[in-house]
Steps between C-alpha positions, in 0.01 A plus 500: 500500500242704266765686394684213350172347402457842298842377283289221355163565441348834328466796664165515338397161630578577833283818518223315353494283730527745790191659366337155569452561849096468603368155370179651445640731217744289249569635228404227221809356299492606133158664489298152611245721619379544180201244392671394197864457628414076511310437142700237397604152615930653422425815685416308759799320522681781458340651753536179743948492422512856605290373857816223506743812434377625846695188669811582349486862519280745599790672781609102571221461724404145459838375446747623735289774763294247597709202494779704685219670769358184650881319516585811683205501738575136609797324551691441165693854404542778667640866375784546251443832420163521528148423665602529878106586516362168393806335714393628756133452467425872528464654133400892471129555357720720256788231379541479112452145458153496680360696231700330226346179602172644602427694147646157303243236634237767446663561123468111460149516655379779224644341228366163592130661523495660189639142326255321667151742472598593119633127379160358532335774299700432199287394195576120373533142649883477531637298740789719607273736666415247749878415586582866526229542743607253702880638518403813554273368779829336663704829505220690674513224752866512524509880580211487741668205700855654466348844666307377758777260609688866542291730581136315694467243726504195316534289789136599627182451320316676706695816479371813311866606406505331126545660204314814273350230279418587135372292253397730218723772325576799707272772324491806766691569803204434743694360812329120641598381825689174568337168490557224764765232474189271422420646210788529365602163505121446335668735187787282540369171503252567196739624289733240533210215474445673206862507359505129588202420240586776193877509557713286215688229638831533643755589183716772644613645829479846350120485492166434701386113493243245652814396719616808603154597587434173719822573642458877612160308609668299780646778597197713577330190654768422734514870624120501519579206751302266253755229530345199355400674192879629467607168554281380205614793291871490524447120477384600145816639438753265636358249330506657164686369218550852369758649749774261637759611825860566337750240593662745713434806708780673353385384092167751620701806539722425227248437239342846548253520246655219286294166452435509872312154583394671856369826443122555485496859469727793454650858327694462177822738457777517310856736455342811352112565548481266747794657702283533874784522701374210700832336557688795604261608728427172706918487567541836548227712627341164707720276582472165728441539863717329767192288629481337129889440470464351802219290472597401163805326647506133452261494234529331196416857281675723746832544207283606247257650695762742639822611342765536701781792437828630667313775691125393426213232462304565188140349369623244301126451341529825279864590381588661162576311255436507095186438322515505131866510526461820625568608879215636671441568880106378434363249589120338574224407786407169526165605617397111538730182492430168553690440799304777673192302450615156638550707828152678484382130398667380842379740713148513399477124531608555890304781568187290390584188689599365135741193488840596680649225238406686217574818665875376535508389181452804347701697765826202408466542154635858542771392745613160256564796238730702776641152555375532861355209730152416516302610808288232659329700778115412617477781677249837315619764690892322420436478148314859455804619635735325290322609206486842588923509540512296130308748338785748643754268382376446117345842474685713692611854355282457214178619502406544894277161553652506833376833622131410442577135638594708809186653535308270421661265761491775766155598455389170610747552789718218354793754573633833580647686223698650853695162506658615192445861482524609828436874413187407323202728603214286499227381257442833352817468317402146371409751171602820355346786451320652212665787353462835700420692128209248430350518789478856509355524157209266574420775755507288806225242304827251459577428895906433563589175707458516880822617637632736242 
């Protein structure tokens, strides 16, 4: 796959980024090491679109590697042409796309510091700084969360495997040593409470906002198991005025990036700089697995979820098509919708011993749209269940939600990833590894998850 990868971005990108390999020694974008790189209110915008350029570039890290990596680790693609690794659940310390992904979050990271130390600095009262802040607080969040869903163990807070955490501009190559899973939910969380008070109000999904913030919010609360405070958060956003569900599930995937009434969050793109390949690569190179056609049978979004052919079953969610009346094989990452958070909404409200009623109300509202039946079940464990399997069903090959619901459920042994997997080697492939090159150029101080 890198060498057709190699036919669409620059050589010279590429070996940029493969220079990026030890987190402790990033080489600052555009000379932001320098003091007065951030003197003005525009340079710090322009500064804060090139951090957003890292989502829709930067070796396609954030919008197809990652995406595509945790699909294939769970149940909803498997192989086309590439990432039998991540299938099955047993990726080399050495495989390209660990350090693609690795050396992007840690881009985002580095950018996001120097935005955020050098913004306030700026001479003058003007309000932009303050909303610039606060979105480049939300991308920093984004990329911590995004890695240590990947590559720590998010599912325990008491673990030591989190992430290198950096919150000032990377200035030497002195190697630091992980922080714990704790703590970096604390960077998390404070960043996006943050976001949530200097952020602008929601007016695009192409940028950082007080909703997408309290959305990515009751995300990180429900995987720090602090369900009735994700329940209050994604209540915040289902009951906003600002973000509606489409009228159908299939309107979501053809509206793209097009006056979407659903999407909270997500990458631009269009026929010609745009062009990421996205399309291409999540019919071709990862494709769906036979569990999902399967389990997608009978379901109300299972034709456009899945495209059937003569002598295949493609993802029906991303397939070319034009944009600007021009073909293109891109496409985008919804990195939040609404409909994900009427699920997280549900589920929270269970966990906490919340009301089941409004628990099924959000969890129905997302089957009335896939013109499925309501589910009237009393029973927790029942409706955690069902929850889990609609998540599958509405956000299947997309962006992997199903992976980390996996582990998440397993880890509080509320199944066995072996019921589905069977080859699955145990909890120390819940997570990835870090990148064989980065840990050897920390010098050992950067210690690789147990098991590889």
């Amino acid at each position: 796959m890198k060498k057709i990868i190699i036919s669409f971005i620059s050589s010279a990108v590429l070996l940029s980024a493969c220079k990026l390999v030890d987190v402790t020694d990033v080489s600052p974008v555009n000379q932001l090491e320098d003091a007065n790189a951030i003197t003005t209110v525009e340079k710090a915008q322009s500064v804060l679109y090139g951090t957003y350029g890292i989502l829709t570039n930067s070796n396609l890290a954030f919008n197809y590697y990652m995406p595509a990596t945790a699909s294939l680790m769970g149940l909803t693609m498997e192989p086309g042409t590439d990432g039998s690794d991540f299938y099955n659940n047993n990726p080399l310390t050495t495989n390209y796309y660990l350090e693609s992904m690795y050396t992007a979050g840690y881009k985002m990271v580095n950018m996001s510091n120097h935005i955020i130390t050098k913004t306030p600095l700026i001479a003058g009262s003007d309000p932009r700084k303050t909303r610039i802040l606060g979105e480049a607080k939300f991308l920093r969040a984004m990329s911590y969360f995004y890695m240590l869903r990947l590559f720590g163990q998010f599912y325990d807070t008491d673990s030591r495997f989190g992430m290198v955490l950096r919150t000032t501009p990377v200035k030497d190559g002195e190697p630091i040593p992980r922080s714990s899973v704790k703590a970096t939910y604390d960077v998390i969380n404070k960043d996006l409470d943050e976001a949530i008070n200097e952020c602008s109000e929601f007016s695009s999904t192409f940028y950082a906002s007080k909703l997408s913030a309290r959305a990515l919010k009751a995300k990180v609360l429900l995987y720090q198991q602090r369900y009735a405070e994700a329940a209050e958060m994604a209540k915040l956003v289902t009951t906003t005025t600002q973000r509606s569900l489409e009228d159908t599930f299939k309107t979501v995937f053809l509206k793209k990036i097009r006056e979407t009434k659903e999407v909270i969050f997500q990458t631009p793109y269009d026929a010609g700089t745009g062009n990421n390949n996205k399309a291409f690569a999540f019919r071709s190179w990862f494709v769906p697995s036979a569990y999902y056609i399967q389990f997608m049978k009978g379901d109300g979004r299972d034709t456009m979820a899945l495209k059937a052919r003569p002598t295949s079953v493609l993802n029906g969610k991303f397939m070319a098509g034009q944009i600007d009346g021009a073909p293109s094989n891109a496409d985008t990452e919804y990195f939040i919708r609404l409909a994900e958070l009427y699920l997280v909404q549900a589920e929270a409200l269970v966990r906490s011993g919340g009301s089941l009623e409004e628990a099924r109300a959000a969890l129905n509202k997302i089957r009335k749209r896939a013109l499925m039946p309501d589910i009237t079940s009393n029973d927790r464990a029942e409706l955690l269940r069902i929850i889990r399997e609609e998540k599958v069903k509405e956000l299947g090959a997309e962006s992997g939600e199903e992976w980390y619901d996996l582990v998440r459920y397993a880890s509080k042994g509320e199944l066995d990833i072996k019921t589905f997997k069977p080859a699955f080697m145990g909890k120390n492939r819940y997570i990835i590894p870090l990148p064989f090159a980065s840990v050897k150029a920390s010098g050992g101080v950067v210690e690789q998850n147990p098991g590889y």
